[in-house]
N, CA and C of each residue as an Amber inpcrd file, in Angstrom:
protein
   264
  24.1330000 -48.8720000  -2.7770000  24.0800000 -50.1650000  -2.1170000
  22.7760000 -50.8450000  -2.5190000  23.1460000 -52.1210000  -3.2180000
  21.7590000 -52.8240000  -3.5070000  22.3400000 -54.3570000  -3.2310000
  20.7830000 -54.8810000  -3.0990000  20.6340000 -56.0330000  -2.3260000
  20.3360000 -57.6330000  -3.4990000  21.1490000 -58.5030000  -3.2970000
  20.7090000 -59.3870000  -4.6200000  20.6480000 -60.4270000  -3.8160000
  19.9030000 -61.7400000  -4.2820000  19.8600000 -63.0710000  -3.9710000
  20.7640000 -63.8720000  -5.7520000  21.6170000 -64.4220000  -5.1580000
  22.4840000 -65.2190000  -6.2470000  22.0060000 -66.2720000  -5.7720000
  22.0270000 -67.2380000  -7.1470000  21.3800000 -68.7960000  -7.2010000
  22.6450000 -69.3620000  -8.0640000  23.0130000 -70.3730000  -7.5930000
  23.2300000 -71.6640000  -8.2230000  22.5480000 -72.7270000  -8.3250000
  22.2740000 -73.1820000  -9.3770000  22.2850000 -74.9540000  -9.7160000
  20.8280000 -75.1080000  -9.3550000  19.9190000 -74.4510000  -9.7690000
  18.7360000 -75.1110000  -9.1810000  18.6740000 -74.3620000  -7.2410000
  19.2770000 -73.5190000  -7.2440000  19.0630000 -72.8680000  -5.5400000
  19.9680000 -73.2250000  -4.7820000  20.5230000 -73.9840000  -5.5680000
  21.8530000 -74.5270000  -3.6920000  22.9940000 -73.5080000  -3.9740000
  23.5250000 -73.1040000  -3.0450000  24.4900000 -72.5290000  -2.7090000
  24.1290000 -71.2340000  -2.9710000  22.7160000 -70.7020000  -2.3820000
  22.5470000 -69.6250000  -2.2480000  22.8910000 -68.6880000  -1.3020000
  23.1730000 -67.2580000  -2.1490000  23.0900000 -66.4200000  -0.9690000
  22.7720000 -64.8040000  -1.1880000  22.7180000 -63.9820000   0.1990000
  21.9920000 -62.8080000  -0.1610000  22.8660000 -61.9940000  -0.0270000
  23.4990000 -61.5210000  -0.4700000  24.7900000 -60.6170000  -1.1860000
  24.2540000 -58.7600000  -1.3690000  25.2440000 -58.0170000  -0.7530000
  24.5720000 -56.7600000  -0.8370000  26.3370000 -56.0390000  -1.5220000
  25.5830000 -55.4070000  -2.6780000  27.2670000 -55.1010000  -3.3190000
  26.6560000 -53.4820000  -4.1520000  27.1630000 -53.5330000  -5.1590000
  26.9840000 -51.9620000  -5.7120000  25.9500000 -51.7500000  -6.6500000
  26.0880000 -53.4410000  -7.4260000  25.7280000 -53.6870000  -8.5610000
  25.5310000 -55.4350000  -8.7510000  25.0970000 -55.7920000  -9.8210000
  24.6720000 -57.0000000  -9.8650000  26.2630000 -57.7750000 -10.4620000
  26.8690000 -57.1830000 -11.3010000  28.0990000 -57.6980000 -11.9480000
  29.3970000 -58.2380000 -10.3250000  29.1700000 -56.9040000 -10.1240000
  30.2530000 -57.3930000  -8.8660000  29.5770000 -58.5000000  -7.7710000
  28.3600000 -58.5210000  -7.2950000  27.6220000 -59.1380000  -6.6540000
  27.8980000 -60.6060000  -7.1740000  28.0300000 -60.4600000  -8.6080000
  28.0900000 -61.9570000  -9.4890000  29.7150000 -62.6290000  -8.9950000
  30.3340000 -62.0130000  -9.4700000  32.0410000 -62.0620000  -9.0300000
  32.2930000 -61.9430000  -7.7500000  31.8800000 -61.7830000  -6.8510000
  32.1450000 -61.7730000  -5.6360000  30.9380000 -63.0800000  -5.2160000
  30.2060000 -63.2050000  -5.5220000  29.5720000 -64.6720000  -5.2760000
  30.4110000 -66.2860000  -5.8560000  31.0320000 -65.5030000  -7.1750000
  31.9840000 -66.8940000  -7.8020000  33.3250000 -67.0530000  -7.1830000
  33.8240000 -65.7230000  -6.2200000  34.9060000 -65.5810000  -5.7440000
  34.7600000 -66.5570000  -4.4040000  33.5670000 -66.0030000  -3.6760000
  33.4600000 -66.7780000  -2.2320000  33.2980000 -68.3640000  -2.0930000
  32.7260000 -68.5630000  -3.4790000  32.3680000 -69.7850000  -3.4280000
  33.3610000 -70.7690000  -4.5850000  34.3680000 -70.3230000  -4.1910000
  35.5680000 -71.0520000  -4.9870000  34.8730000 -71.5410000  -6.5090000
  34.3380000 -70.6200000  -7.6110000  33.5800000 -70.9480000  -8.6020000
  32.6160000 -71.5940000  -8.6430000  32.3720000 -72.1420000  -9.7540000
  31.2950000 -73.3460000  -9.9570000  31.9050000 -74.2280000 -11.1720000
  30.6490000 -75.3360000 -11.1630000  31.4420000 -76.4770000 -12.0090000
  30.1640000 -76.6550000 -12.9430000  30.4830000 -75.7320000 -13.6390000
  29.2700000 -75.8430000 -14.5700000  29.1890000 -74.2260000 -15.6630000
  28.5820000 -73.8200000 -16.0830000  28.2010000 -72.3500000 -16.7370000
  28.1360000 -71.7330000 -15.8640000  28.3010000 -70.0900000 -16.1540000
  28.0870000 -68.6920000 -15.9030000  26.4160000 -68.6770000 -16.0470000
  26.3710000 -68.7960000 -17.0180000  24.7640000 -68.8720000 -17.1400000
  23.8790000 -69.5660000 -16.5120000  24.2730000 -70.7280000 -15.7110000
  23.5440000 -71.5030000 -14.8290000  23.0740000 -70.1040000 -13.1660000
  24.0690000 -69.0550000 -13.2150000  23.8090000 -68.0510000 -12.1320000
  22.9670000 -67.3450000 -12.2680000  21.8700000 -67.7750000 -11.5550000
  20.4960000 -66.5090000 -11.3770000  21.0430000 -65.4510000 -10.5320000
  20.8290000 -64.5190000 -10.6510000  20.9020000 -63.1570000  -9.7940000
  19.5890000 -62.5290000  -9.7010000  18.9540000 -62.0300000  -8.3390000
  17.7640000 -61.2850000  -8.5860000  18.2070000 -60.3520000  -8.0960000
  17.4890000 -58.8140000  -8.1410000  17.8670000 -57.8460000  -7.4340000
  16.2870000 -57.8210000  -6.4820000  17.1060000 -57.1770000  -4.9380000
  15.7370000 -57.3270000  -4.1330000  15.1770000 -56.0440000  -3.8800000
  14.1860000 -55.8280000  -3.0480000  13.9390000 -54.3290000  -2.7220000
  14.3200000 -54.2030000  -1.0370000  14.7200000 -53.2010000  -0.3320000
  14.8640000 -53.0910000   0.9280000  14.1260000 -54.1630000   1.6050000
  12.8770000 -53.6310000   1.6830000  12.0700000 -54.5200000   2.3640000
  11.2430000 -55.8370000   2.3690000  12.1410000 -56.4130000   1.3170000
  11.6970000 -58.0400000   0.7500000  11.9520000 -58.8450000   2.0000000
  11.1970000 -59.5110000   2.4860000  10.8580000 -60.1070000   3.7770000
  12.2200000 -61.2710000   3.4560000  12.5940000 -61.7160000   4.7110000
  13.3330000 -63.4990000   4.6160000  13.3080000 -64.3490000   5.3390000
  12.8490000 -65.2360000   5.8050000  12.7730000 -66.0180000   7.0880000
  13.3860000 -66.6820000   7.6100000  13.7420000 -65.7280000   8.5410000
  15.3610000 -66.1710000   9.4480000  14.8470000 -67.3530000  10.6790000
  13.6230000 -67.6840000  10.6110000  13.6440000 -68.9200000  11.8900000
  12.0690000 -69.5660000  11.2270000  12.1770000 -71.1340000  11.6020000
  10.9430000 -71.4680000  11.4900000  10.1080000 -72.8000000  12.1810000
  10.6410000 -72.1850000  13.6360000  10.7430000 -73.0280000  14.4200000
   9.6780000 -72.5290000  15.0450000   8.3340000 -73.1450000  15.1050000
   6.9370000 -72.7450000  15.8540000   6.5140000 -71.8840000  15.1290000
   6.2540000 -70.4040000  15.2250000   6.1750000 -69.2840000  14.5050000
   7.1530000 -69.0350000  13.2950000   7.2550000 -68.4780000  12.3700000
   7.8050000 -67.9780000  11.3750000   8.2980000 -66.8770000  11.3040000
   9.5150000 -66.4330000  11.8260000  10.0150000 -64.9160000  11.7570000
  10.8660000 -64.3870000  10.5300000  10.1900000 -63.0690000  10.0510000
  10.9320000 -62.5540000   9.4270000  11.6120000 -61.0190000   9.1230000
  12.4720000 -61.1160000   8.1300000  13.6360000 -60.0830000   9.0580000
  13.7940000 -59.1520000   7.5880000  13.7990000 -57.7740000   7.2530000
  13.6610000 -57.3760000   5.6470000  15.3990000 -57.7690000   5.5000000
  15.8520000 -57.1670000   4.1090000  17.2760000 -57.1960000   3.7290000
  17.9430000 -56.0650000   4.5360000  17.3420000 -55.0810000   4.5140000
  17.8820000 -54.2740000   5.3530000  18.3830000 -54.4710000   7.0280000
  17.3300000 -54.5720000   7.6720000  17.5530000 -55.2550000   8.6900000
  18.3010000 -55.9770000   8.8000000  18.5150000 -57.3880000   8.2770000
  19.8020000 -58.1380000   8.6100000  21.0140000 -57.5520000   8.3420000
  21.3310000 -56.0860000   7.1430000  22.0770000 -55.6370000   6.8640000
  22.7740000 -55.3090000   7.7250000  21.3910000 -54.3210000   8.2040000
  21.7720000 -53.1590000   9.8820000  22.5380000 -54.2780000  10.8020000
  22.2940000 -54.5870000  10.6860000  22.4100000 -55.8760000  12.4170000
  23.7040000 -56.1580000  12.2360000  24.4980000 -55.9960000  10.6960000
  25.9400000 -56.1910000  10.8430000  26.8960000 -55.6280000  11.5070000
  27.9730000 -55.9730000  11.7000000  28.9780000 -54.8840000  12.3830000
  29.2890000 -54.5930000  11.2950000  30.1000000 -55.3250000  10.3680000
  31.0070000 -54.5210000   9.1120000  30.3290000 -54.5100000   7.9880000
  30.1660000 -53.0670000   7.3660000  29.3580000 -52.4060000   6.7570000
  30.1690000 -52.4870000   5.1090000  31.6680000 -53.3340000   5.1620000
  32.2730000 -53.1450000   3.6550000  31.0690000 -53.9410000   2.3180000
  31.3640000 -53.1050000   1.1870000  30.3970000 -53.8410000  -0.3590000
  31.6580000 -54.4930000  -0.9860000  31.3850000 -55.3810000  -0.9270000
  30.0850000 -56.2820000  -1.3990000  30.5450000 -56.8420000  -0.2570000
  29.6490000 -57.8200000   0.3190000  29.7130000 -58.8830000   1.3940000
  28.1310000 -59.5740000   1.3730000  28.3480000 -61.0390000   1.5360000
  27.4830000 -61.7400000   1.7750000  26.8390000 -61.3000000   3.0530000
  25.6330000 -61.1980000   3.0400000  24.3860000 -60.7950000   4.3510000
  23.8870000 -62.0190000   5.3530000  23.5130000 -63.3920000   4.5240000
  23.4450000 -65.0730000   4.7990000  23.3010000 -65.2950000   3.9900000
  23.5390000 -66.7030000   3.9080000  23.4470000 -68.2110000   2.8680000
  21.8590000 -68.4780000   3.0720000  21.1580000 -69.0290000   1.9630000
  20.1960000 -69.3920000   1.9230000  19.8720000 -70.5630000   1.5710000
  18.6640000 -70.7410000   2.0640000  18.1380000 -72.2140000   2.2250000
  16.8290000 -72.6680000   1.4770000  16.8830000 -72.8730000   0.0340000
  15.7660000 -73.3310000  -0.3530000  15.0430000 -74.2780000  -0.3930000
């Protein structure tokens, strides 16, 4: 189980995707998001580490939550599945 951030287009329609591998992570990001309208190659994929921070609120204080953690916090544990959408 590994943890990726997929990018489109300059960052929009991001999200943090936890799958096996980066290939399926890729295909299951073009799947959810009814493709794209543009290149394959326009898709950044990073791979993250467990504990790469993300900031789930930033309203007064700044909280943040690792990949794992938001993982844990799921009920359904199936790979690949999107973790959240991100906001750059």
């Amino acid at each position: 189980m590994r943890y990726f951030e997929v990018l489109y287009g300059g960052g929009y329609e991001g999200r943090l995707i936890v799958a096996n591998n980066k290939y399926e992570a890729t295909g299951y990001y073009l799947i959810e998001t009814d493709g794209i309208d543009g290149y394959i190659s326009e898709v950044d994929i990073v791979e993250l580490k467990n504990d790469h921070p993300i900031k789930v609120s930033s309203v007064g204080i700044p909280v943040y939550k690792t990949v794992e953690e938001l993982y844990e916090e799921m009920e359904n544990k199936q790979l690949p599945q999107t973790i959240c959408k991100l906001i750059q």
